[in-house]
C-alpha positions as CSV (number, residue, x, y, z in Angstrom):
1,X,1.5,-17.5,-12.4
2,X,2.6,-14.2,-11.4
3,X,6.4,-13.0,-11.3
4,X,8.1,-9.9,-9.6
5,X,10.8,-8.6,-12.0
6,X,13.7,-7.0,-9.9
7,X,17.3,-6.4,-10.0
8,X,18.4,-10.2,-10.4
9,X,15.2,-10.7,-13.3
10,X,15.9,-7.5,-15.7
11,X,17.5,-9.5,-18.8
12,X,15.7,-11.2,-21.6
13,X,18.1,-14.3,-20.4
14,X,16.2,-15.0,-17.2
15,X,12.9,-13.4,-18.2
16,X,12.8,-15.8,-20.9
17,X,13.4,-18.5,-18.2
18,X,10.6,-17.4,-16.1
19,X,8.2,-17.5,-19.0
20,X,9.2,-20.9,-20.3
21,X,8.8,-22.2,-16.4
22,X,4.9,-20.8,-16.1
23,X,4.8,-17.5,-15.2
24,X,2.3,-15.6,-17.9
25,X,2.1,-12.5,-15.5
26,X,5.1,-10.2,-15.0
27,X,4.4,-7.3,-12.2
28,X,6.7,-4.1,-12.3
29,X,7.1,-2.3,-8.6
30,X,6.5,1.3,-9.3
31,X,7.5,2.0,-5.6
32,X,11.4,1.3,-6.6
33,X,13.4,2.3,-9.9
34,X,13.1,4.7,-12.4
35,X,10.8,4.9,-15.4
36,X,13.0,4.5,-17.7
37,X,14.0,0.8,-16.4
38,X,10.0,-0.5,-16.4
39,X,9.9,0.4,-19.7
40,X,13.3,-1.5,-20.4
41,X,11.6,-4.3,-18.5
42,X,8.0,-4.1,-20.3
43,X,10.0,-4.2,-23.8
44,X,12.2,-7.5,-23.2
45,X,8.8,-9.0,-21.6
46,X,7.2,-7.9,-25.3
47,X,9.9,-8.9,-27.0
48,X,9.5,-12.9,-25.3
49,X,6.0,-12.5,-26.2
50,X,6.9,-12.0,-29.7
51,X,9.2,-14.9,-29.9
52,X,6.9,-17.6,-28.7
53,X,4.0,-15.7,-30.1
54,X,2.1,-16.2,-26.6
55,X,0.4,-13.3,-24.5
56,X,2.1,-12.4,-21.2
57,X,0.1,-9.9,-19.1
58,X,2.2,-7.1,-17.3
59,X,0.9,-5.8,-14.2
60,X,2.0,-2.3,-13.1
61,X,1.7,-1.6,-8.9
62,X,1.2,1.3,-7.6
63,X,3.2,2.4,-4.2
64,X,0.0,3.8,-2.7
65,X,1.1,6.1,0.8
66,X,3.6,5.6,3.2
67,X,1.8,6.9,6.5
68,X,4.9,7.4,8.6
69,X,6.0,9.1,12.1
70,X,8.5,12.4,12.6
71,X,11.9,12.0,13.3
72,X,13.5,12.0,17.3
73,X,15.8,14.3,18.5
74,X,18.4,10.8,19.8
75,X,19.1,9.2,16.2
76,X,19.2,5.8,18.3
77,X,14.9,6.5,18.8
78,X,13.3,6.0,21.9
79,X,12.4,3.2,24.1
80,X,8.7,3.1,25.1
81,X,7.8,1.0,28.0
82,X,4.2,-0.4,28.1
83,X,1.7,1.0,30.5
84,X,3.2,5.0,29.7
85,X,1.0,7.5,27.4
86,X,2.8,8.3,24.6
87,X,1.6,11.4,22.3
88,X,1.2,11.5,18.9
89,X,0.7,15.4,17.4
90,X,1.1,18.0,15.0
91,X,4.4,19.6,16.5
92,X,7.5,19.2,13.9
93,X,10.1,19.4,16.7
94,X,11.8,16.2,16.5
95,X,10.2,13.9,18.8
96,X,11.7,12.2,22.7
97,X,10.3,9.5,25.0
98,X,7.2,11.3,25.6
99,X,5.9,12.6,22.0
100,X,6.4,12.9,18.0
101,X,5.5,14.5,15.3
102,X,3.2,12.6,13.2
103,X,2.1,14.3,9.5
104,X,-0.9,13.0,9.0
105,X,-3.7,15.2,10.1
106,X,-6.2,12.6,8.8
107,X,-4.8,10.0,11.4
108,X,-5.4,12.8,14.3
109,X,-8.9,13.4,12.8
110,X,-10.2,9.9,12.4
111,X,-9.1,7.8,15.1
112,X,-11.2,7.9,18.5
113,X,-10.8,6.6,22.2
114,X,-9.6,2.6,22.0
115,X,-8.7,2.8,18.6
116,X,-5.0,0.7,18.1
117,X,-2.0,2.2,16.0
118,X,0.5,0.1,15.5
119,X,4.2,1.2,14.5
120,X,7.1,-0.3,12.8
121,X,5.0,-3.3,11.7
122,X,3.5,-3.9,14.7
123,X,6.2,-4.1,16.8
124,X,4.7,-1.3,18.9
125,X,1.5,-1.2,19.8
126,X,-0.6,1.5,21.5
127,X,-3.8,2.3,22.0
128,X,-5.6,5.7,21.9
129,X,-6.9,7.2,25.8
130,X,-7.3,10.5,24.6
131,X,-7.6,13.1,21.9
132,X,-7.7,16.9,21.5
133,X,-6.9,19.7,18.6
134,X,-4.0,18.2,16.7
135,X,-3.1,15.7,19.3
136,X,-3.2,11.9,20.3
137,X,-2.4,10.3,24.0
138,X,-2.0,6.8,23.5
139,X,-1.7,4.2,26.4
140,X,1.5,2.0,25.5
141,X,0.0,-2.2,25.1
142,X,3.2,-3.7,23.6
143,X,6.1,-1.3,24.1
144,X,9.6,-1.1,22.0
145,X,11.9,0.8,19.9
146,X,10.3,3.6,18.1
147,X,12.6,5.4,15.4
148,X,12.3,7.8,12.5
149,X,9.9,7.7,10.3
150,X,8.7,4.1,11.1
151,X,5.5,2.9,9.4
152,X,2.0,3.3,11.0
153,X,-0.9,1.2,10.6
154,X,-4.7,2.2,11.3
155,X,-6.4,-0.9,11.7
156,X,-9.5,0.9,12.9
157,X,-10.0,3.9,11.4
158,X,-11.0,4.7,8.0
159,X,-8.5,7.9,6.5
160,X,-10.0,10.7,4.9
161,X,-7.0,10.7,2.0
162,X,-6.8,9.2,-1.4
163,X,-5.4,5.5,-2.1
164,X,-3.7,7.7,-5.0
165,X,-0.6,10.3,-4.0
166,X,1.0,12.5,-6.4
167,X,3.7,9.4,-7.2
168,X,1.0,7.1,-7.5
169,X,-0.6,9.6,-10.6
170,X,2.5,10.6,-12.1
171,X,3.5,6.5,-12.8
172,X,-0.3,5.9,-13.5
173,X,0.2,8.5,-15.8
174,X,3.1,6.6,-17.7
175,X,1.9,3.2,-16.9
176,X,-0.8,4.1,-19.0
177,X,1.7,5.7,-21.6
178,X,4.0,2.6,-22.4
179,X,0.9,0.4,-22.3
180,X,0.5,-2.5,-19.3
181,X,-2.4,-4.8,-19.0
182,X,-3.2,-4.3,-15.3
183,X,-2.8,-1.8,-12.6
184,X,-2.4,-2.6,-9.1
185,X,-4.2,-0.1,-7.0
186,X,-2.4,-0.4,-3.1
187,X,-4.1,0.7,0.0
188,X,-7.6,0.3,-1.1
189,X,-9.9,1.0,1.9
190,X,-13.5,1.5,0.1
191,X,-15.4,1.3,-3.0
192,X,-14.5,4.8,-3.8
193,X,-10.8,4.1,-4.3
194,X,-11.7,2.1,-7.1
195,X,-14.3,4.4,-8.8
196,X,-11.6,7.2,-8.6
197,X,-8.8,4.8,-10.6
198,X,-11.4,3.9,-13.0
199,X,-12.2,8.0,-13.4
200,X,-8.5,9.0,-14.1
201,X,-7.9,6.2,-16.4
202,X,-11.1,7.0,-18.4
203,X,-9.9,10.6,-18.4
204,X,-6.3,9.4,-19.9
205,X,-8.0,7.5,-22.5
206,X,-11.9,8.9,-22.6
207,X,-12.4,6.7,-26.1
208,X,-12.0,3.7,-23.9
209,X,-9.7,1.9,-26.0
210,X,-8.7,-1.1,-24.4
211,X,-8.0,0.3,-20.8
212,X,-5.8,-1.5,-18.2
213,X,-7.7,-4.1,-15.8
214,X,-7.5,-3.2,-12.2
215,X,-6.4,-5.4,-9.5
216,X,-7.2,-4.0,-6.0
217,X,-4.9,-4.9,-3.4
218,X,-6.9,-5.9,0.1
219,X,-4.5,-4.8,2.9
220,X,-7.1,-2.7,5.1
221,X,-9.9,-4.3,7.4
222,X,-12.2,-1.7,6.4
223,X,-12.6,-3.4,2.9
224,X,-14.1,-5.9,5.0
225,X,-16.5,-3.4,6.7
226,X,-20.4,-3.6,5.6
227,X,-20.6,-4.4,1.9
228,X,-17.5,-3.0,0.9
229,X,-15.5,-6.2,0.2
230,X,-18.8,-7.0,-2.4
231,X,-18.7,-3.1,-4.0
232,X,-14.6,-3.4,-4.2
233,X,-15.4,-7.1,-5.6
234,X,-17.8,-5.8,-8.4
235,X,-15.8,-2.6,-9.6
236,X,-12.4,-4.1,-9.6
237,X,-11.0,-7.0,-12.1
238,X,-8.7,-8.8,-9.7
239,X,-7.9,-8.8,-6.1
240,X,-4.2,-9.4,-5.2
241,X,-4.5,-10.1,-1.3
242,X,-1.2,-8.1,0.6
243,X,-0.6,-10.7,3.4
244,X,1.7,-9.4,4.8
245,X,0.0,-5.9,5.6
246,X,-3.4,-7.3,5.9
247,X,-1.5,-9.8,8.9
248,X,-0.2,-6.5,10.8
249,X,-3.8,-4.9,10.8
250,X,-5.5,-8.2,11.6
251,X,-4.7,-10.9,13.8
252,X,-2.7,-13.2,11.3
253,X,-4.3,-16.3,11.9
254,X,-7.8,-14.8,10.7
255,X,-6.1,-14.2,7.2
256,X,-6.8,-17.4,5.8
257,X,-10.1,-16.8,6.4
258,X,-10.6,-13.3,5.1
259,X,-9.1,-14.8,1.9
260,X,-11.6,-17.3,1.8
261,X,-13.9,-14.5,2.3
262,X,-13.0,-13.1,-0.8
């Protein structure tokens, strides 16, 4: 069993509990704290492992990007009503009813005519009706709140940027420094993500001694697209399936399936 160590599970006290009650896996967040506390964390879990002389894995996750909006010129964000065209584009003045910024380039590159984005989680959901040079109209399906710097998903487009951000190498970098067992590799889309993992931990430790395992977490529909889910299957060591996110992109009820899928 797999446990999430957080504020209320950082002592030896109550990691010791969570040991002697099943869990064998212990996953540190790398998207909140500082380095300093996972390697507090990583030393008590060693430190139960000594005691009881039994091996408890440690999983290290990886934040992965956060592919957010602008910001709006009302703090309170904007209301968008469905049926209106609503643009997303490459202009950082703060955004109104009509348009905001959005920083991605790669989202303005990829996504075509009927493509979906959905914001905030899904709470708002448009659709594209047009395109041009750094710009998206999008037709408003389910309209709400929209606010700064809410989250947007790309259920139908495949983004030209890497799984990996400069975060995600710098705590690879030290994940691979105070020694975990596995590294969670977030916002997988293709094979690829998991060949370039593989390359930068071979390059940390080229003699191939004992390298982490790799769990790739399925949260995109794309890593069902073609062969990939087989490719990703083969190259990785685990899967860890993000319902959550994988429920925003797809319709929720076909979850259970795509896990059985896998």
């Amino acid at each position: 069993q797999l446990a999430t160590l957080g504020p209320a599970s950082s002592d030896f006290e109550m990691i010791e509990k969570l040991f002697l009650a099943g869990a064998d896996v212990f996953r540190l967040n790398f998207s909140h704290g500082e380095h300093a506390q996972k390697k507090e964390l990583l030393d008590i879990i060693r430190a139960v492992e000594a005691k009881y002389d039994h091996p408890i894995a440690i999983l290290g996750d990886l934040q992965g990007p956060k592919i957010r909006t602008g910001t709006f010129a009302n703090p309170a964000g904007e209301l968008l009503q469905a049926g209106q065209i609503f643009r997303f584009d490459s202009d950082e003045t703060p955004g109104n009813a009509q348009r905001v910024f959005l920083p991605h380039p790669e989202i303005l590159e990829a996504s075509e005519v009927g493509h979906v984005l959905l914001i905030d989680d899904g709470k708002v959901k448009v659709v594209v009706s047009g395109k041009g040079p750094g710009y998206l109209d999008c037709e408003v399906v389910v309209g709400g709140m929209i606010k700064d710097r809410k989250g947007v998903n790309t259920p139908d487009s495949i983004l030209e940027i890497s799984c990996l951000t400069p975060k995600d190498r710098e705590d690879l970098d030290y994940m691979l420094g105070i020694g975990v067992d596995w590294v969670a590799l977030s916002f997988v889309q293709r094979p690829e993500d998991i060949v370039e993992i593989k390359r930068l931990i071979m390059s940390y430790n080229p003699n191939n001694a004992n390298p982490p395992h790799i769990m790739a977490k399925i949260e995109k529909p794309s890593c069902f697209w073609g062969d990939n889910l087989e490719r990703i299957v083969e190259l990785c060591d685990g899967i860890m399936v993000a319902r959550g996110d994988l429920g925003v992109e797809c319709q929720p009820e076909d979850v259970p399936i795509l896990q059985k899928t896998i």
